[in-house]
C-alpha positions in Angstrom: 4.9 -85.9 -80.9 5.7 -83.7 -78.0 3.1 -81.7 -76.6 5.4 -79.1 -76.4 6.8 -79.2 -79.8 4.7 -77.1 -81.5 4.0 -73.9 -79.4 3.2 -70.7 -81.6 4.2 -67.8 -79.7 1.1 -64.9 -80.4 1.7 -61.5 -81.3 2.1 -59.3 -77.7 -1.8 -58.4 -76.9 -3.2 -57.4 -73.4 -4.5 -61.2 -72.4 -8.0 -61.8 -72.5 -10.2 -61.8 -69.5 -11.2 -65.3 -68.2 -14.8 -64.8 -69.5 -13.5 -64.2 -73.1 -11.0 -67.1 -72.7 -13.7 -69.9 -71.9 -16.1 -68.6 -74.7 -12.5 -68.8 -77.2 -11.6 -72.1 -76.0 -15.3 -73.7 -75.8 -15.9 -72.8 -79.9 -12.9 -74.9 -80.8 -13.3 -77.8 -82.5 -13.6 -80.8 -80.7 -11.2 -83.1 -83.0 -7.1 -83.2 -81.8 -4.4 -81.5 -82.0 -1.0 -80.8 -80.7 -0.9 -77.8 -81.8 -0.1 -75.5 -78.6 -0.7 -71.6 -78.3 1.2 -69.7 -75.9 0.2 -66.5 -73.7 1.5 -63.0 -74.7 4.6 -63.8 -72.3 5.4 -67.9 -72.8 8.4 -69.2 -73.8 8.2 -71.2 -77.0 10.3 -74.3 -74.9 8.3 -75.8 -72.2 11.7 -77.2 -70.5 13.6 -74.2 -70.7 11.0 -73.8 -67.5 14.0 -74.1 -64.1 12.4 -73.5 -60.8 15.3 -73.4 -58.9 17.7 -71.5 -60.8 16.7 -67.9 -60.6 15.5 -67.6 -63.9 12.4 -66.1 -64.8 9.8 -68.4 -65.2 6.5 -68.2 -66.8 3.1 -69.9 -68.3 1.5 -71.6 -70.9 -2.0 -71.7 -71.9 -1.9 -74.7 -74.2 -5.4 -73.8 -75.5 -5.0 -76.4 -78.6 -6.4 -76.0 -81.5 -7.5 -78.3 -84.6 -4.6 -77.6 -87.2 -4.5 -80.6 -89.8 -1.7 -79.1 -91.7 0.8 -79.1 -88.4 -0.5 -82.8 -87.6 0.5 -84.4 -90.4 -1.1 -87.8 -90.3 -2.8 -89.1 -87.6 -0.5 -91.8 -86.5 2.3 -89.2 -85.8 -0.3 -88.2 -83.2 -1.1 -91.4 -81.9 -1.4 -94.9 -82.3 -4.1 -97.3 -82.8 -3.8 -98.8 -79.5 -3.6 -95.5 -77.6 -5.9 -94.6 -78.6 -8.3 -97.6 -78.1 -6.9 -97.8 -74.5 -8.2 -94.2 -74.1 -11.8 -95.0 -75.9 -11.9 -97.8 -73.5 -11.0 -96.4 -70.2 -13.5 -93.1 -70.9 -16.5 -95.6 -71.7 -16.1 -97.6 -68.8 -15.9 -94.1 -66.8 -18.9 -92.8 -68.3 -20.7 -96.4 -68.1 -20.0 -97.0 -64.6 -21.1 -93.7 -63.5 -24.3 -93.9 -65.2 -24.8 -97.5 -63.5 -24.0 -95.4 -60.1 -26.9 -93.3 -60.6 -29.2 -96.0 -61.5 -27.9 -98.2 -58.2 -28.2 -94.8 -56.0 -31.7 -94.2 -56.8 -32.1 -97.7 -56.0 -31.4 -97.3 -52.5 -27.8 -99.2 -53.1 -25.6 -96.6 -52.2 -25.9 -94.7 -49.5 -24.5 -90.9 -48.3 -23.0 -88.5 -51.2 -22.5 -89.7 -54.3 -20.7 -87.6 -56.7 -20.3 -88.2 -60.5 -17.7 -87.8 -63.0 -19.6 -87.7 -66.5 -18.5 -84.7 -68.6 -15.0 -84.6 -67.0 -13.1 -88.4 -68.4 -11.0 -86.8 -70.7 -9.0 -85.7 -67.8 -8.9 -89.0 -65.7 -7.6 -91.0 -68.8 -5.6 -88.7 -70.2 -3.3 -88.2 -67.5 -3.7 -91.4 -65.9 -3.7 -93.7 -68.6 0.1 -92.4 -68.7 1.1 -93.3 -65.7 3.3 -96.4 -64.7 1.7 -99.2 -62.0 4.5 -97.7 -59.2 3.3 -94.0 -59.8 1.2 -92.6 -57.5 -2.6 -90.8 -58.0 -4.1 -88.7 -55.1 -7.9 -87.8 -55.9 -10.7 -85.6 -54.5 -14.4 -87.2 -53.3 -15.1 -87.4 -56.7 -12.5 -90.1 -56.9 -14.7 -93.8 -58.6 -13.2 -93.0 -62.1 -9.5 -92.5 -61.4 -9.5 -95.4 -59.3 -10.8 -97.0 -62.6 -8.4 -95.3 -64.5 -5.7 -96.5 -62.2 -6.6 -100.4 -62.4 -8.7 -100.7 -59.7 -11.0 -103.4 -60.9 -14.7 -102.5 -62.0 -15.7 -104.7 -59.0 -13.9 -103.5 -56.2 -15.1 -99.9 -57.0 -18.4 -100.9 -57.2 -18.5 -103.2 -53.7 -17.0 -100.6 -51.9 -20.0 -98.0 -53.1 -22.5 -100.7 -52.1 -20.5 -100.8 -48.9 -19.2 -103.9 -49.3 -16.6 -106.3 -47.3 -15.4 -106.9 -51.3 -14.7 -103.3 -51.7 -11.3 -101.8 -52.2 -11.5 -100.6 -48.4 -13.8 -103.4 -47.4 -16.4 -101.2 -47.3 -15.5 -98.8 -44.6 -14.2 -96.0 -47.3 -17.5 -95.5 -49.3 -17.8 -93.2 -52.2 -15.6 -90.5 -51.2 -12.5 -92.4 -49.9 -11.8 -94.6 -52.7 -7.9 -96.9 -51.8 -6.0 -99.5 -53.0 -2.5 -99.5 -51.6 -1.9 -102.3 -54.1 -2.3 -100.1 -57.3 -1.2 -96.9 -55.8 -4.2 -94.9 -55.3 -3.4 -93.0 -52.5 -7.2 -92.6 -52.2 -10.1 -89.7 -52.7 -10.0 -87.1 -49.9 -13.8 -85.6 -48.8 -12.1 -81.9 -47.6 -10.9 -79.8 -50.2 -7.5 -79.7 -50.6 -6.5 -82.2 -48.0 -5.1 -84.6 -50.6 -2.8 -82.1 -51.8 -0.2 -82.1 -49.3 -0.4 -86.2 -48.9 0.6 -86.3 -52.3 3.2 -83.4 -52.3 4.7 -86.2 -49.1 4.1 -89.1 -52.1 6.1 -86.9 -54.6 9.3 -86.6 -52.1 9.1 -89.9 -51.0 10.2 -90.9 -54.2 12.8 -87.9 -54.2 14.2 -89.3 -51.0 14.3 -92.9 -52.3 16.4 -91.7 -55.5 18.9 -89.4 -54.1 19.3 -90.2 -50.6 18.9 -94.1 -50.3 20.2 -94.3 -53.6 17.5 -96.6 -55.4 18.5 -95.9 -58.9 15.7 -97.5 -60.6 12.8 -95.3 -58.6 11.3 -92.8 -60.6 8.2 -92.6 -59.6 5.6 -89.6 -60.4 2.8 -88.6 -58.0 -0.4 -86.9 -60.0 -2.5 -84.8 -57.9 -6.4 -83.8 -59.2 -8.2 -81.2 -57.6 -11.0 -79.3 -59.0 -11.1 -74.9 -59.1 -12.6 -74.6 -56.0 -9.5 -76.2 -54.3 -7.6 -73.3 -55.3 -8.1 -70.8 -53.2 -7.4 -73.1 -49.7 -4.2 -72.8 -48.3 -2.9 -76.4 -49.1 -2.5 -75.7 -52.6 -0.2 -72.5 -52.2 1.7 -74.5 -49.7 2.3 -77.4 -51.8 3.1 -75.2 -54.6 6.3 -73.7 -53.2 7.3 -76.7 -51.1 7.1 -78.5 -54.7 9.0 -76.1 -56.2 11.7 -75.4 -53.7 12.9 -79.4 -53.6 11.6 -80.1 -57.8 9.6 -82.8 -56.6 8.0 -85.2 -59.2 4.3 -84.0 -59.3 1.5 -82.9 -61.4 -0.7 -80.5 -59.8 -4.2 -80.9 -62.0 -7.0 -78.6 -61.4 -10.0 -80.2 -62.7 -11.9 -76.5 -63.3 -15.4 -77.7 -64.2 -16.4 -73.9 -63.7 -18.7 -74.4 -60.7 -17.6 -75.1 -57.2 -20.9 -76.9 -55.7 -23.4 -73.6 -56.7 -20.7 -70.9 -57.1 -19.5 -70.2 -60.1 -15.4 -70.2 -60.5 -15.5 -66.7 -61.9 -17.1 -65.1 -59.1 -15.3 -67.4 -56.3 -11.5 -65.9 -57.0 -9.7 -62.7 -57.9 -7.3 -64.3 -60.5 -9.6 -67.4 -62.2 -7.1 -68.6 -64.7 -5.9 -70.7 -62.1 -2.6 -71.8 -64.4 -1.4 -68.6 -64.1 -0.7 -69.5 -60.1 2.4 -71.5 -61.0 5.0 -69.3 -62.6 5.1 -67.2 -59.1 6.5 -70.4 -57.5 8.8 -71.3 -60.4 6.1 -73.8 -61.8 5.0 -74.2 -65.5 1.5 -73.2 -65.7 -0.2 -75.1 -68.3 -4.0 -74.5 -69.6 -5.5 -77.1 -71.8 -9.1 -78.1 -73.2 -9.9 -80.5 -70.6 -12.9 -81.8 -73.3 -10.6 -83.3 -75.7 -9.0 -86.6 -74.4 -5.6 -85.8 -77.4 -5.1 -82.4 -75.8 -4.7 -83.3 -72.2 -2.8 -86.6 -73.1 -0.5 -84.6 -74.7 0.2 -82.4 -72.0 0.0 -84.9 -69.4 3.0 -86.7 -71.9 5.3 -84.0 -71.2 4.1 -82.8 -67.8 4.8 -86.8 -66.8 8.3 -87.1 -68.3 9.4 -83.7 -66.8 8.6 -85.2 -63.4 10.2 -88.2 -64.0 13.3 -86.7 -65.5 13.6 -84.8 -62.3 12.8 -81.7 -63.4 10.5 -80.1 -60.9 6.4 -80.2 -60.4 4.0 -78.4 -63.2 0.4 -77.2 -62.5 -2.2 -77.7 -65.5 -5.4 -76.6 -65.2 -8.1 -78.7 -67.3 -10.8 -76.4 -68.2 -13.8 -79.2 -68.5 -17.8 -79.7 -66.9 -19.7 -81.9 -65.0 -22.5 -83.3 -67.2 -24.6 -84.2 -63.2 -24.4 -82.3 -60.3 -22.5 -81.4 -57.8 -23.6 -85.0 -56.0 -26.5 -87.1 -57.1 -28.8 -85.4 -54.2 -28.2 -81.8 -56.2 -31.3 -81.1 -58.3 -28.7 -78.7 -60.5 -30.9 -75.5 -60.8 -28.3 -73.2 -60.6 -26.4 -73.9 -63.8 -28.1 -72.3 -67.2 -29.3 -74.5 -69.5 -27.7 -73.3 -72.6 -24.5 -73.2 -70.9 -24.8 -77.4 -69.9 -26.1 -77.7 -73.5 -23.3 -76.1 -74.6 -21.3 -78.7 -72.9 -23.3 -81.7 -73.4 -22.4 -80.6 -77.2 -19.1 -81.2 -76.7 -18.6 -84.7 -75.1 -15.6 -86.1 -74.8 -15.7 -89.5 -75.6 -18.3 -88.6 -78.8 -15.2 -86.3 -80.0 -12.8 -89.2 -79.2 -14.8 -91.6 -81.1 -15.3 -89.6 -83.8 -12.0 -88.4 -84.4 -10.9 -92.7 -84.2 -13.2 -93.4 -86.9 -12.2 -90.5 -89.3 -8.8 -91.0 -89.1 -9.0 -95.0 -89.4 -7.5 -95.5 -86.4 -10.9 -97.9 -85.3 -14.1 -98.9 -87.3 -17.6 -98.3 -85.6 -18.1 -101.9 -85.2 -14.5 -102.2 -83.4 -15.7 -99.6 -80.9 -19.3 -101.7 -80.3 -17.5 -104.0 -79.5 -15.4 -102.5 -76.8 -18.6 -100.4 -75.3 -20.2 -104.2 -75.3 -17.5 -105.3 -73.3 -17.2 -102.8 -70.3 -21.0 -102.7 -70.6 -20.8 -106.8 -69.4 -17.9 -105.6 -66.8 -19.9 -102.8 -65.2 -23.2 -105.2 -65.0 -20.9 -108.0 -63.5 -19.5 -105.4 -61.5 -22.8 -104.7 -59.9 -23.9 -108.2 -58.9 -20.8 -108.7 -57.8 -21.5 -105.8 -55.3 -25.0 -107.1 -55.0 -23.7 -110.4 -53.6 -21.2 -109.8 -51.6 -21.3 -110.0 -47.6 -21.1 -106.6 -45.8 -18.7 -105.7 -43.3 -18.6 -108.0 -39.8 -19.1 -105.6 -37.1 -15.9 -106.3 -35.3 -14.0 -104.9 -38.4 -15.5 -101.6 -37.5 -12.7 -100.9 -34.8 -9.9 -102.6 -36.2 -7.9 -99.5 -36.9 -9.2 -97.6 -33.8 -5.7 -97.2 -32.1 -6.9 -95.4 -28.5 -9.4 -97.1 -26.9 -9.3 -95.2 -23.4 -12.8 -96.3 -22.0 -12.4 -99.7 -23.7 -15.1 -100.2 -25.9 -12.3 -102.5 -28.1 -11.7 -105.7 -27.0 -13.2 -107.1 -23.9 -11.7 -109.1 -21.0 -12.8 -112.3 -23.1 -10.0 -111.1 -25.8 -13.1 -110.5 -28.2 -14.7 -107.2 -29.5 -17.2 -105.9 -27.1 -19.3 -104.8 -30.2 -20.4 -108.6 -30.3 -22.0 -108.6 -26.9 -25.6 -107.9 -27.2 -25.7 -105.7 -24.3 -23.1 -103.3 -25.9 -25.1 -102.8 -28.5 -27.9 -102.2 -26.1 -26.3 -99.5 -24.2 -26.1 -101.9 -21.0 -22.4 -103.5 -21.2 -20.3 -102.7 -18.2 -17.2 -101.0 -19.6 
């Protein structure tokens, strides 16, 4: 079913203020729909949307509600094994972040570590979509999209012990998760510097279609970014530039509501952030970024418009951080009724819920699944635990000026390995 199928257009009413919106869109139900409600100005047909051609184009706030009657039966929504392959990929999110915690505050990992829990409804529903040539560009808090993305369990986990086993041999660390190998164009520390690398990801595949004519590439670059992202220059940039060629991307804002300690509301003029697309000829989508069927239905559609060459599309997932800002933030800032409020809506409880009512899965089915990544993220961790750290000569291997020569010595070998170097008494 498309997630753009079944937009109700709403009587014409002043739209809410942001505040009002959240406190509408938190008291829905947490079980899935695909039933999508449109702002005051939407157009019922989400690819009536054309950024190039002069045409007026405008939003939609996809706040989904729970509507059996439009659903029909479950299997129209989706399968069994989608939605076992989305069960599966959020546990192992939420289990291997919960082992991070434990191996941090073991003195395993060292510098910032920042956690995803709350927030893998996002990750998995988009990414879970995606094809093993498209692209995925993430933020510092990056260990569960490379999961999504097929980086194996163990690689992530090497590379956060700062292992030579890791996906960047150890030298990337938590924030700067890569693997060239499954297209994970890798986390970025700085806000918004990931934005324009992918927007370069997205026309490189342009440019590989229609200008060296390679028929068969039609690959889609997803971007994630969280709220407080929005207000840097990159993402206005990349907005227009997107727009103005059609490149295939998704632009998704990942607003868990808090940007370290400042709340999203007081950090920007304008905070439905969706809303920021229609000025550059981009859809604006808003979904409930706790409920795993919502965003994988708007990821469905976002995903084949890219592909079919139709131009970029900004969604904003409105979801929360269960941690944190990083494991070393005590989290005083945040009320507690308001992370209660969250906690009560947890995603992968509401997916596994909604699997066993509508006999997609039995309990025992889905035991058996959170037995299994429980065995890969424990393997995953003495893997980590056993593997060799870095040689010290691989910490200058991509160091490409080396004007006072502290590279390679005279003896064709890395002057790192002389003791005196080391020291602070080599000649150089």
């Amino acid at each position: 079913m498309s997630a753009f199928s079944a937009i109700k257009i709403l009587p014409t009413h002043s739209v809410a203020s942001h505040h009002h919106r959240r406190r509408r869109l938190s008291s829905f139900p947490s079980t899935c729909a695909a039933d999508l409600f449109c702002s005051p100005l939407a157009k019922p047909i989400f690819s009536s949307f054309a950024s190039a051609s002069g045409r007026s184009v405008r939003g939609i706030s996809a706040n989904v509600v729970s509507d059996e009657k439009q659903l029909g039966s479950a299997s129209s929504v989706i399968t069994r094994e989608e939605a076992l392959d989305l069960y599966e990929d959020m546990f192992l999110g939420r289990s291997f972040e919960d082992m991070c915690a434990q191996m941090y505050y073991r003195g395993k990992m060292f510098g910032f570590v920042h956690l995803y829990n709350g927030q893998e409804a996002v990750s998995t529903g988009f990414i879970r979509l995606l094809t093993a040539r498209d692209s995925v560009v993430s933020t510092y808090r990056d260990h569960v999209h490379a999961l999504s993305k097929g980086v194996p369990a163990r690689a992530v986990m090497a590379e956060l012990f700062g292992k030579a086993t890791g996906c960047c041999r150890g030298q990337g660390g938590s924030m700067h998760m890569f693997s060239r190998e499954h297209n994970l164009i890798g986390g970025f520390a700085f806000i918004g510097e990931g934005i324009p690398v992918a927007t370069g990801a997205a026309f490189s595949s342009k440019y590989r279609r229609e200008v060296l004519k390679e028929e068969t590439c039609n690959d889609v670059t997803v971007a994630f970014f969280g709220d407080g992202t929005c207000n840097n220059g990159q993402f206005f940039e990349c907005l227009n530039m997107a727009a103005l060629w059609k490149l295939p991307i998704v632009f998704v804002v990942e607003n868990n509501l808090w940007a370290i300690g400042m709340s999203h509301l007081r950090a920007t003029s304008e905070p439905e952030i969706w809303k920021k697309g229609p000025p550059f000829g981009i859809p604006g989508v808003h979904v409930d970024g706790m409920d795993v069927l919502k965003v994988w239905g708007v990821a469905k559609e976002a995903i084949a418009r890219a592909r079919r060459g139709e131009g970029p599309t900004l969604v904003e997932c409105e979801t929360y951080r269960f941690r944190g800002h990083s494991l070393a933030d005590p989290d005083e800032l945040r009320k507690p009724d308001e992370k209660a409020h969250y906690s009560s809506r947890d995603p992968i409880s509401a997916l596994k819920k909604y699997v066993i009512t509508h006999n997609l899965a039995t309990k025992s089915e889905l035991q058996t699944i959170e037995k299994k990544i429980n065995e890969v993220v424990e393997d995953a961790v003495e893997f980590a635990d056993s593997s060799p750290p870095p040689p010290r000569s691989q910490l200058l291997e991509n160091v490409f000026a080396d004007p006072k020569g502290f590279g390679i010595g005279p003896d064709g070998k890395y002057r790192c390995e002389d003791p005196g170097f080391t020291q602070g008494t080599a000649q150089v």
